[in-house]
C-alpha positions in Angstrom: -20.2 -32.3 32.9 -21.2 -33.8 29.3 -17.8 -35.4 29.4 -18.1 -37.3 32.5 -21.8 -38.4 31.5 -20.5 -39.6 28.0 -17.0 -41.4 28.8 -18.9 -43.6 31.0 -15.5 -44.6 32.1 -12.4 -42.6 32.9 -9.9 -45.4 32.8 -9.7 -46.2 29.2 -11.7 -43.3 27.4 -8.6 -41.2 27.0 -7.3 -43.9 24.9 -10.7 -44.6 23.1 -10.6 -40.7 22.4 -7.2 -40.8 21.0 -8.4 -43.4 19.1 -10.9 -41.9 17.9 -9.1 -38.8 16.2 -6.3 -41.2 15.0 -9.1 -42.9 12.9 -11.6 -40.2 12.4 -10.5 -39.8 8.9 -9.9 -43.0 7.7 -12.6 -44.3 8.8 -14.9 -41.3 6.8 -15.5 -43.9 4.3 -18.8 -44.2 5.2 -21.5 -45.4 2.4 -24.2 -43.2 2.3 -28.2 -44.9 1.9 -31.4 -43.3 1.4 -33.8 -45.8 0.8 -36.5 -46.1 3.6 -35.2 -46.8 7.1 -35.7 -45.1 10.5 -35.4 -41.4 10.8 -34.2 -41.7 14.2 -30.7 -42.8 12.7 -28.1 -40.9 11.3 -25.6 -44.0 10.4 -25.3 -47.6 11.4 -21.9 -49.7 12.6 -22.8 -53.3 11.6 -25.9 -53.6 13.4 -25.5 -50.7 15.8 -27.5 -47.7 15.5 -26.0 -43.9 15.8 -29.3 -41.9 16.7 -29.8 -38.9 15.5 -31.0 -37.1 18.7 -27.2 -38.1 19.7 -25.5 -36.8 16.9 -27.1 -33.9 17.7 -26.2 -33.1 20.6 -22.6 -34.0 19.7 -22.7 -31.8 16.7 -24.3 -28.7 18.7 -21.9 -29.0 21.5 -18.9 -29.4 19.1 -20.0 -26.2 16.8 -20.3 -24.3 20.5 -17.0 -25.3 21.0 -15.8 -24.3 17.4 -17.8 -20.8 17.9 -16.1 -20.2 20.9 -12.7 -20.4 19.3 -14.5 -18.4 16.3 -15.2 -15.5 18.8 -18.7 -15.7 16.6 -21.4 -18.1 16.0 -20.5 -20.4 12.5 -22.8 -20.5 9.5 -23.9 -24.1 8.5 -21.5 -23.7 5.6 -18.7 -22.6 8.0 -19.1 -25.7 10.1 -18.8 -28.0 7.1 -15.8 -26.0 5.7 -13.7 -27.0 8.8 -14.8 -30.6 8.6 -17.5 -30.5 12.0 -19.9 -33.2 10.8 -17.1 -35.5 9.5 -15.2 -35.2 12.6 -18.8 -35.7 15.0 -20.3 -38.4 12.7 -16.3 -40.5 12.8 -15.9 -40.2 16.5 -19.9 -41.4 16.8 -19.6 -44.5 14.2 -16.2 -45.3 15.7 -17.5 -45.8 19.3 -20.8 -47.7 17.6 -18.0 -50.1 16.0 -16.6 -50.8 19.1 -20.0 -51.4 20.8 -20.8 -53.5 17.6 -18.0 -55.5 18.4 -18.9 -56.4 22.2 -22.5 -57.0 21.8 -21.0 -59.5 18.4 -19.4 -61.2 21.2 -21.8 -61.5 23.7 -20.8 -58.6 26.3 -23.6 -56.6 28.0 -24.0 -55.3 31.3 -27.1 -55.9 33.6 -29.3 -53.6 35.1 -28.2 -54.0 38.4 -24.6 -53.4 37.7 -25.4 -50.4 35.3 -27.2 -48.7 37.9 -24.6 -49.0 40.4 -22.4 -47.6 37.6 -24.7 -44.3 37.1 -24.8 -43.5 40.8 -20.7 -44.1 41.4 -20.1 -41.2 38.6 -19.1 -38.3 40.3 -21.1 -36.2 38.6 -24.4 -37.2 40.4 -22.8 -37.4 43.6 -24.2 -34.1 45.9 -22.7 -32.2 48.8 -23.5 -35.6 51.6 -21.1 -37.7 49.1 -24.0 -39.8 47.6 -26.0 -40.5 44.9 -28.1 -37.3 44.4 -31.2 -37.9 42.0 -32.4 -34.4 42.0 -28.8 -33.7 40.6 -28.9 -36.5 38.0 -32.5 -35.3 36.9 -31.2 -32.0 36.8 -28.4 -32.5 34.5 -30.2 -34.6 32.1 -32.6 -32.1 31.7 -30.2 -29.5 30.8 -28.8 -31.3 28.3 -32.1 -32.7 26.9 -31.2 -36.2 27.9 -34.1 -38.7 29.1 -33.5 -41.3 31.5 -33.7 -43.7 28.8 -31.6 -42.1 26.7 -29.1 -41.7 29.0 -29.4 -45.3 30.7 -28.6 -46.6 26.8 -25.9 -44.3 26.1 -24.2 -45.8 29.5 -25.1 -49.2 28.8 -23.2 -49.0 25.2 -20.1 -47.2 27.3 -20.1 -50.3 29.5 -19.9 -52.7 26.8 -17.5 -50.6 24.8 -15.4 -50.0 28.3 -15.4 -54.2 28.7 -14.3 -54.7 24.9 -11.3 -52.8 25.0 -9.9 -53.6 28.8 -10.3 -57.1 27.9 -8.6 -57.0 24.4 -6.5 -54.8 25.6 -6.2 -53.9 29.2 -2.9 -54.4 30.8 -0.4 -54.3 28.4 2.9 -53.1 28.5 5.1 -53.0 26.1 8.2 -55.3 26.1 11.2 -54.5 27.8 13.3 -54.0 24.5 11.0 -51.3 23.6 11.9 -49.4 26.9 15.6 -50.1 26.2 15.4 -48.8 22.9 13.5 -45.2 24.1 16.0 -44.8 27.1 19.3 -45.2 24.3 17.5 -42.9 21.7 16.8 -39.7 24.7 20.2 -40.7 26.6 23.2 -41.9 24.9 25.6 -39.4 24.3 28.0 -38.9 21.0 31.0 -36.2 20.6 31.7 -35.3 17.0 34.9 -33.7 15.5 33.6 -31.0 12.8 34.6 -28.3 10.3 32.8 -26.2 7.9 33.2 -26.1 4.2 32.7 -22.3 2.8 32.5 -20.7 -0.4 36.2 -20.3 0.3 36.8 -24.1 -0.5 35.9 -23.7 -4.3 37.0 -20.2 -5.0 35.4 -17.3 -7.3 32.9 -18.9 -10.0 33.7 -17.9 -13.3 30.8 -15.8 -15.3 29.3 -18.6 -17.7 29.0 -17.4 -21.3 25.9 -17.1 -23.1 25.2 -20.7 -24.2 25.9 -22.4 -21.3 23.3 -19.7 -19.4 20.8 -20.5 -22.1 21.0 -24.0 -21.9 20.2 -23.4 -18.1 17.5 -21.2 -18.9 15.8 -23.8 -20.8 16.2 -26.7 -18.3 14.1 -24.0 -15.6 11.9 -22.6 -17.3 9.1 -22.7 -14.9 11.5 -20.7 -12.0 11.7 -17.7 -14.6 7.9 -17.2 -15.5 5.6 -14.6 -14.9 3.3 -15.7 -12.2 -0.7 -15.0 -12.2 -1.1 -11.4 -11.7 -4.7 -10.4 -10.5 -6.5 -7.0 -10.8 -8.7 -6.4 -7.9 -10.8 -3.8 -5.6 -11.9 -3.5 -2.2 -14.4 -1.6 0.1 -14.1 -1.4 4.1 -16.4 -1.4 6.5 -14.5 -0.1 9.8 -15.8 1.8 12.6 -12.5 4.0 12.0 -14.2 4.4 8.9 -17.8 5.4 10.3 -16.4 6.9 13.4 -17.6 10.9 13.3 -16.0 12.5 16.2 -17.8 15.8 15.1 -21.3 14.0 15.6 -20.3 13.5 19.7 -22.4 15.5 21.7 -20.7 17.8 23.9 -22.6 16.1 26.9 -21.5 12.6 25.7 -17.7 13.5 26.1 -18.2 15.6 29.3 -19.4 12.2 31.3 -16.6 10.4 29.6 -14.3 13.0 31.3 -16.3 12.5 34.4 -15.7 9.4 35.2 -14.1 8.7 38.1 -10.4 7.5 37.5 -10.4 8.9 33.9 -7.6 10.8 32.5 -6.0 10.8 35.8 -2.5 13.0 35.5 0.2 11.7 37.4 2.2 13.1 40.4 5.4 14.9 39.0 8.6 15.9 40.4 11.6 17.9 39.6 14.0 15.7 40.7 17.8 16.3 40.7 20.3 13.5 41.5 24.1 13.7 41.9 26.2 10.0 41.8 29.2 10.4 44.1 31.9 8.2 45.2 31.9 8.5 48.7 28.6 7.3 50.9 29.3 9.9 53.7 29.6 13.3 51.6 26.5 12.3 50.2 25.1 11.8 53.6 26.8 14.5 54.6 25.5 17.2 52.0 22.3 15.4 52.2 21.7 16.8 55.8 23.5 20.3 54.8 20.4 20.9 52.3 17.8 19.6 55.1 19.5 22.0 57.1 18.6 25.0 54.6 22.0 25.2 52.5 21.1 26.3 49.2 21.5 23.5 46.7 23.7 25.7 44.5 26.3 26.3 47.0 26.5 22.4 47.7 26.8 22.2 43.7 29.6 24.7 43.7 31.0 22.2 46.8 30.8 19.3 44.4 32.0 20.9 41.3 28.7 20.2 39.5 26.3 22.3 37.5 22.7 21.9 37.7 22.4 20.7 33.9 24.9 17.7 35.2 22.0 16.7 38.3 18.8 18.1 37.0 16.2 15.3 35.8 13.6 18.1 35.1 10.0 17.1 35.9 9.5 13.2 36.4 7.0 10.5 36.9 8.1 8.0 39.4 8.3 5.3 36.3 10.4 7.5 34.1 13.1 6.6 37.3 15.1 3.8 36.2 16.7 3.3 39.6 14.2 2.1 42.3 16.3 3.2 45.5 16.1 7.1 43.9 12.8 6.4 42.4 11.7 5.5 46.2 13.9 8.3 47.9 12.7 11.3 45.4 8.9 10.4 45.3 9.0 10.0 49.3 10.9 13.7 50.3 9.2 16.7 51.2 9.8 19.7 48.8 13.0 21.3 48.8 14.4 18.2 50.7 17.4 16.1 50.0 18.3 12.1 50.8 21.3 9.9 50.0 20.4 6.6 48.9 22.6 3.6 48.0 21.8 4.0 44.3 22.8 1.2 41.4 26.0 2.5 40.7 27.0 4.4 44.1 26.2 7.0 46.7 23.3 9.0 45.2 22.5 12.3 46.5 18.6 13.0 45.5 16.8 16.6 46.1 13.5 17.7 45.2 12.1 20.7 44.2 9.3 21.0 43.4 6.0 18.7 43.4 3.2 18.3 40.8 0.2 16.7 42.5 -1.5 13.9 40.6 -5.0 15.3 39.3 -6.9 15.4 36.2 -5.7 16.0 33.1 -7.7 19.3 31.5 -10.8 18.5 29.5 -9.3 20.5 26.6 -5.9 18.3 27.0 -8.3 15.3 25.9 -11.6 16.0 24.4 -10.3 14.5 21.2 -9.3 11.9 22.2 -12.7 11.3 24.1 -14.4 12.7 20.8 -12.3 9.3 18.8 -13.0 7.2 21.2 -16.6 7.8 22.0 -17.1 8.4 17.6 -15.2 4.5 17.4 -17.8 2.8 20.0 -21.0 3.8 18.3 -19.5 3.4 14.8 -19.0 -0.3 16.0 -23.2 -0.5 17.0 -23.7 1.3 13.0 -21.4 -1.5 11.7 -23.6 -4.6 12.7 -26.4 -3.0 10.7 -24.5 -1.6 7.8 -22.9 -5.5 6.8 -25.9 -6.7 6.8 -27.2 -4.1 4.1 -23.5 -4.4 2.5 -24.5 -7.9 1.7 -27.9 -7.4 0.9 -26.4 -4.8 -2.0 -23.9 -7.3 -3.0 -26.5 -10.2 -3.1 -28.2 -7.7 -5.6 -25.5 -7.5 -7.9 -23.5 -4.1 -6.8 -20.1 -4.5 -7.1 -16.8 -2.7 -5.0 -17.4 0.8 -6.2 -21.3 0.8 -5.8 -20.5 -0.4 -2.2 -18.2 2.1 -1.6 -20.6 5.0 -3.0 -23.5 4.2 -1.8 -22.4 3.6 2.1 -19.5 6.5 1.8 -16.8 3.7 2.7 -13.1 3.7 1.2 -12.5 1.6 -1.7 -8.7 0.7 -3.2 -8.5 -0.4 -6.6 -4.9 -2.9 -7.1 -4.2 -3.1 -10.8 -1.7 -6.3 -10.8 -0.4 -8.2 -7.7 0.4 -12.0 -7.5 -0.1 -14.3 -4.6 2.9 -13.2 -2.4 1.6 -9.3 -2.8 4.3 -8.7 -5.5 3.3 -6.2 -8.7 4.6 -6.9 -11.7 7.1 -5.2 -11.5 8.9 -7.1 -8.6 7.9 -4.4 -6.2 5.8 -5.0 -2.6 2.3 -2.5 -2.6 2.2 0.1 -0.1 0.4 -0.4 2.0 0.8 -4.3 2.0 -2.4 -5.8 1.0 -3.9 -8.5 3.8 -3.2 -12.2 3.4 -6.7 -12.6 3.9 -7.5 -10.4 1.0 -4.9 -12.0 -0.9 -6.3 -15.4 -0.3 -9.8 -13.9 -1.1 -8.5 -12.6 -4.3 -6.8 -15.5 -5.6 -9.4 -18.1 -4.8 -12.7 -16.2 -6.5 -13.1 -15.8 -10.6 -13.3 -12.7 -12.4 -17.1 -11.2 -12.1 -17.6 -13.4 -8.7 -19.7 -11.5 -6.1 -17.2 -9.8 -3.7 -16.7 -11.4 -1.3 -16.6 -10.3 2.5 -13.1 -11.3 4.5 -12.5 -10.2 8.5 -9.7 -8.4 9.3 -9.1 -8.0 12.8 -11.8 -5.6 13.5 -12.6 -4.2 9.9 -14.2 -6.5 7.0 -13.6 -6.0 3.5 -15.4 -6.9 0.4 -12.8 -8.3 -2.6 -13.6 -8.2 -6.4 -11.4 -9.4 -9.1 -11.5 -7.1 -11.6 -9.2 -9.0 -14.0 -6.7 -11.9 -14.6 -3.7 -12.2 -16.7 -2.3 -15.6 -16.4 1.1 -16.6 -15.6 3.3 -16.7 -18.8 6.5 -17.5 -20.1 9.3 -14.7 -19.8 11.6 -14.7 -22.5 15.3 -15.1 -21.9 16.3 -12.0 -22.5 13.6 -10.5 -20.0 15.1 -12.8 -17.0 18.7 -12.7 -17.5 20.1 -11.6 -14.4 17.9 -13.9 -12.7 19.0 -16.4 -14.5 22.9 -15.9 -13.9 22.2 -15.1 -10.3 19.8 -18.6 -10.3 23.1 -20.5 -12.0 25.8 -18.9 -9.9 23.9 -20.3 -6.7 23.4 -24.1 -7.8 26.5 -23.6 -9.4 28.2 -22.9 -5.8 26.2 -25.7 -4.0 27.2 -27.9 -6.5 30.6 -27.7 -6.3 30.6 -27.2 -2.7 29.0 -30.1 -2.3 31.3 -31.9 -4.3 34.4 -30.7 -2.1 32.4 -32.0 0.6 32.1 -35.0 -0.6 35.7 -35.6 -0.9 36.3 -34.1 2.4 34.0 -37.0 3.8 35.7 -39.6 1.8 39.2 -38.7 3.0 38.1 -38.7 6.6 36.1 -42.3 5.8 39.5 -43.4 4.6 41.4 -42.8 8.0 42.5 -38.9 7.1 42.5 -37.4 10.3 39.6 -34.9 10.2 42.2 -32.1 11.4 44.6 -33.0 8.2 41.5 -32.9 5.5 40.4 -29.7 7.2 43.8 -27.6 6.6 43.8 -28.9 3.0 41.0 -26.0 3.3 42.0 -23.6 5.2 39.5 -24.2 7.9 40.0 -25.8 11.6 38.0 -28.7 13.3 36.1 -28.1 16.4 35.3 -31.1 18.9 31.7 -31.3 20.6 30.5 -31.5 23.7 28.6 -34.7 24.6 24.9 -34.3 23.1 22.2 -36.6 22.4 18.9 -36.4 20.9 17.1 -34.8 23.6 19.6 -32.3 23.6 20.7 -31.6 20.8 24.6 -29.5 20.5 23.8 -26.0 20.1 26.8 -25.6 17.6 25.9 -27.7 15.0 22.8 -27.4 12.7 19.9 -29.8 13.2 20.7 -31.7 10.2 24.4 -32.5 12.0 22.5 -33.4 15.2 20.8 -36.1 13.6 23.1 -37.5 11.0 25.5 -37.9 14.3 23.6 -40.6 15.3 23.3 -42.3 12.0 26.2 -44.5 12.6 28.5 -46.2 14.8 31.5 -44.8 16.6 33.6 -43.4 13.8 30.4 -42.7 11.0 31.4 -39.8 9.2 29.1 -37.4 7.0 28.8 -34.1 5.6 25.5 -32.0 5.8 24.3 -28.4 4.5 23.7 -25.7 7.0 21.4 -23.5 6.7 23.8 -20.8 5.4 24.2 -22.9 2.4 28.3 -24.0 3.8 29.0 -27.9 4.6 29.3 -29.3 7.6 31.7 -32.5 7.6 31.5 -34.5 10.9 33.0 -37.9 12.1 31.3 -39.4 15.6 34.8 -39.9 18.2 32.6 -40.6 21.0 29.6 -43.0 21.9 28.5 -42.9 25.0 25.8 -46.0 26.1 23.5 -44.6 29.0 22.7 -47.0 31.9 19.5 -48.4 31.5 17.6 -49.0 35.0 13.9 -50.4 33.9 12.4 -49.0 37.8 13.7 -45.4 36.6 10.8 -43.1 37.2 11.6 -41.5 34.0 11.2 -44.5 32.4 8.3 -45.7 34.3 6.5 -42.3 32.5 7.7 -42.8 29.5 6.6 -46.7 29.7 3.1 -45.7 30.4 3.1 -43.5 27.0 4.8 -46.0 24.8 2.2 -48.7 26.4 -0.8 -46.3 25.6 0.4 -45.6 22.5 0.7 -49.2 21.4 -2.7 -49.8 22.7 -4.2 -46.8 20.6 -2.5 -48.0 17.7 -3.9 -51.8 18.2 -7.5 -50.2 18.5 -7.6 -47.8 15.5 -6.6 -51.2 13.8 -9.2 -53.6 15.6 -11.5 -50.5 14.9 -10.7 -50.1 10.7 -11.1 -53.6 10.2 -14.2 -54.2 12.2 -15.6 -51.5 10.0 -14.1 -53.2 6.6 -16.1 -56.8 8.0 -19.2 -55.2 8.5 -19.6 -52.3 6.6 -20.7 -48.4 7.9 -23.6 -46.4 6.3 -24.5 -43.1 6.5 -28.1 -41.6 6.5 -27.5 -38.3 4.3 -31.2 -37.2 4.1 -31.2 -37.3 7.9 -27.4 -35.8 8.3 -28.0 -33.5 6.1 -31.1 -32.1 8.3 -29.5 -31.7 10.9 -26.2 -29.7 10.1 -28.6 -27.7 7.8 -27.3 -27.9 4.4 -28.0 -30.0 1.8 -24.6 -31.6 1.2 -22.0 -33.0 3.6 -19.2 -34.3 1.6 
């Protein structure tokens, strides 16, 4: 509803919008003022206000929006972390530029016209199909609009609305531009290819110690120690206050009660004989309805019971749906042929399990966990708060973890990745989220709380030892492992190199290609859009780098080389009423007409300046700094 009330137009606003987040950024070169002006303003565009009851409002709906996504509400701090007020107070000064603009000019709306405006928008219309004032009074009120208020904010969307449909409304982009879309998603190439190995340069020879040396010292930085970091943790989970001993017996005998709960499914001893022919399955089928014992038809069949018995079944254990429907619809002791997935399938029952209740003994721990979990998860909103409090008051990890009974880990060296120092992973893993805790606080640093998924955990750094320089002798078979692969990609791309030359120079690509050992494969017809599913993306795209004939050679992603020459261009017919084209005129024309506003926009704010109001901004996102 706040949407339609703000756009104040629907035609162009989703271009404005667009425009909006384009420039938000750019144009957060606000200068900040704090000598005396009016409170009521939270920035200025040239000599258009942005009020501060409109900010926010903006801001509050936008941190709503942010806190849904959140799944919590967001601290002050939180809000600026993620860039909110930037983000609110861009999008508010851009559309005051704009309005700047229109009123530089001369364009206004009069009150006859605005109110005409107010009661065409949809959202005031009621159920006859007119303007409904108790509606409109109604929704201004619950979003702490007045009349005023609201009559200004649409009379600055008018003039805004006017400004860009007349500097930019109805323009298309030229033809050309369509042309040169509809050749880049449709025209077609074939490419002739083969793929260079490690089988084109042959074993690499061990280096000897100098020449491994000399490489050492050119990468010195790929063979040093990284930061390790020494740090602890305490959790707060409800698996970790959960007491299923505490759960009165009471408490788990209404969980068992409830209707529906541990419900225990209808069984069946099900047996199930595939057969070739469909009438001596019928036939023995009716021979068991008829009371012939089920062995003596086994003995008939030259089957055993262990060959048909499925023992007792759920229905969805039944992979088969016609013997799934024939078993779980017989009487006991009763037989059916059905015309199963792979045959004739004879299908008996004998014996039935009712659906019930599963008994309370079968489940009372698992009620006791469950129940135990649930008020752990009440004790846990309490319990952070006086975690923090503790931390606040200079406790550290294994305080915490004494004084609330909560299970600490202590992590004597890890780096970044989650890798000890000795090139081996912890087990269990440590979070990322810890990790990225850990890494970004300083030794003695308050721990510091990090969510995850249900649990939160507090992480100190007990100690840092910085990254160093490994000697050579340390890193050795790193560094011949390290040489041995650059060593291969060099000289495979070398051959491929020469590959690509001979093909350049007229070498059919099948000649060059048995100089290797290898053969050439011929595409199918791709283009851009779509892409040939046996070629790497890199070969998609250097395909259409070049005229017919353009040849090139590419890496893969299994480190080979891919040499390809282009022996087929195909030009697509270009037909300007295409629907296809039609759509994809309409985005190329709004996108040209975003990118000409976010320019009219930046250098309307370069010729007449933007200012911020921090004292006032910084009131109302409730901290006392915003950038």
């Amino acid at each position: 509803m706040l949407n339609a009330m703000r756009r104040g137009a629907k035609t162009i606003y989703a271009k404005i919008l667009i425009a909006v987040l384009v420039a938000a950024f750019s144009l957060w070169g606000i200068s900040g003022f704090v000598n005396q002006i009016d409170p009521t303003e939270v920035a200025r565009a040239g000599d258009t206000p942005v009020p501060a009851a409109e900010f926010a409002r903006v801001y509050e709906r936008a941190i709503a929006n942010t806190a849904r996504q959140f799944g919590r509400q967001l601290t002050p701090q939180e809000a600026l972390a993620v860039g909110l007020p930037s983000q609110v107070l861009s999008q508010l000064v851009t559309e005051a530029l704009q309005v700047d603009a229109a009123h530089a000019i001369g364009i206004d709306i009069g009150d006859e016209r605005l109110a005409e405006r107010i009661r065409q928008d949809p959202a005031f219309v009621g159920s006859t199909g007119k303007f409904d004032r108790f509606r409109f009074d109604q929704i201004l009120a619950s979003n702490r609009y007045s009349e005023a208020e609201f009559i200004e904010l649409q009379r600055k969307a008018a003039a805004q609305e006017m400004l860009v449909n007349g500097l930019f409304g109805g323009f298309e982009v030229p033809t050309p531009y369509l042309q040169a879309y509809n050749r880049f998603r449709n025209q077609t190439r074939r490419v002739a290819f083969f793929v260079l190995t490690d089988d084109a340069i042959g074993p690499i020879e061990t280096p000897d110690e100098a020449t491994l040396r000399a490489y050492y010292d050119a990468h010195k930085d790929e063979f040093r120690a990284p930061e390790f970091r020494a740090l602890s943790t305490v959790t707060l989970s409800a698996e970790a206050l959960a007491d299923p001993d505490a759960v009165s017996a009471d408490a788990v005998q209404r969980a068992y009660e409830v209707e529906g709960a541990f419900a225990a499914p209808e069984r069946r001893r099900v047996q199930q004989i595939v057969l070739d022919d469909e009438e001596i399955a019928q036939k023995a089928a009716q021979a068991i309805n008829d009371g012939t014992a089920f062995s003596a038809i086994l003995t008939e069949l030259d089957r055993s019971m262990a060959d048909a018995d499925l023992g007792m079944v759920e229905r969805g254990a039944l992979v088969d749906p016609a013997v799934a429907d024939a078993a779980f619809g017989l009487e006991e002791g009763k037989a059916a042929a059905v015309d199963g997935r792979f045959g004739p399938v004879l299908v008996r029952v004998s014996e039935i399990e009712p659906a019930g209740k599963l008994p309370l003994e079968t489940v009372e721990a698992q009620i006791r966990a469950e129940l135990a979990v649930e008020d752990a998860r009440e004790q846990m909103r309490t319990l952070y708060d006086s975690i923090e409090d503790a931390v606040a008051g200079g406790a550290r990890v294994a305080e915490v973890a004494e004084r609330f009974s909560l299970p600490t880990r202590t992590v004597e060296g890890v780096d970044e990745n989650g890798v000890t120092p000795d090139d081996s992973q912890l087990d269990p893993p440590l979070d990322p989220q810890v990790l990225a805790a850990a890494f970004g606080a300083d030794e003695g640093d308050d721990p510091e709380p990090v969510e995850v998924g249900d649990s939160f955990k507090w992480v100190q750094v007990d100690g840092i030892t910085p990254a160093a320089e490994r000697p050579f002798e340390a890193v050795s078979g790193a560094v011949l492992l390290a040489w041995t692969a650059d060593e291969k990609e060099t000289r495979l791309a070398k051959v491929a190199e020469e590959a690509t030359a001979a093909v350049e120079d007229g070498t059919p690509p099948e000649e060059v290609a048995a100089r290797y050992g290898v053969d050439v494969t011929v595409s199918e017809p791709f283009s851009q859009g779509a892409p040939a599913t046996e070629l790497p993306q890199a070969a998609n795209a250097a395909a259409f780098e070049g005229p017919l004939g353009h040849t090139a050679s590419v890496q893969d992603a299994n480190g080979d080389q891919v040499v390809l020459k282009v022996t087929e261009v195909s030009e697509p017919a270009f037909f300007e009423e295409d629907a296809e084209l039609q759509g994809a005129r309409k985005v190329l024309d709004e996108g040209m007409v975003d990118t000409m506003l976010y320019e009219f926009v930046s250098a309307r704010q370069v010729a007449v300046g933007a200012t911020v109001n921090q004292p006032v901004l910084d009131q109302i996102i409730g901290v006392g700094e915003t950038r």
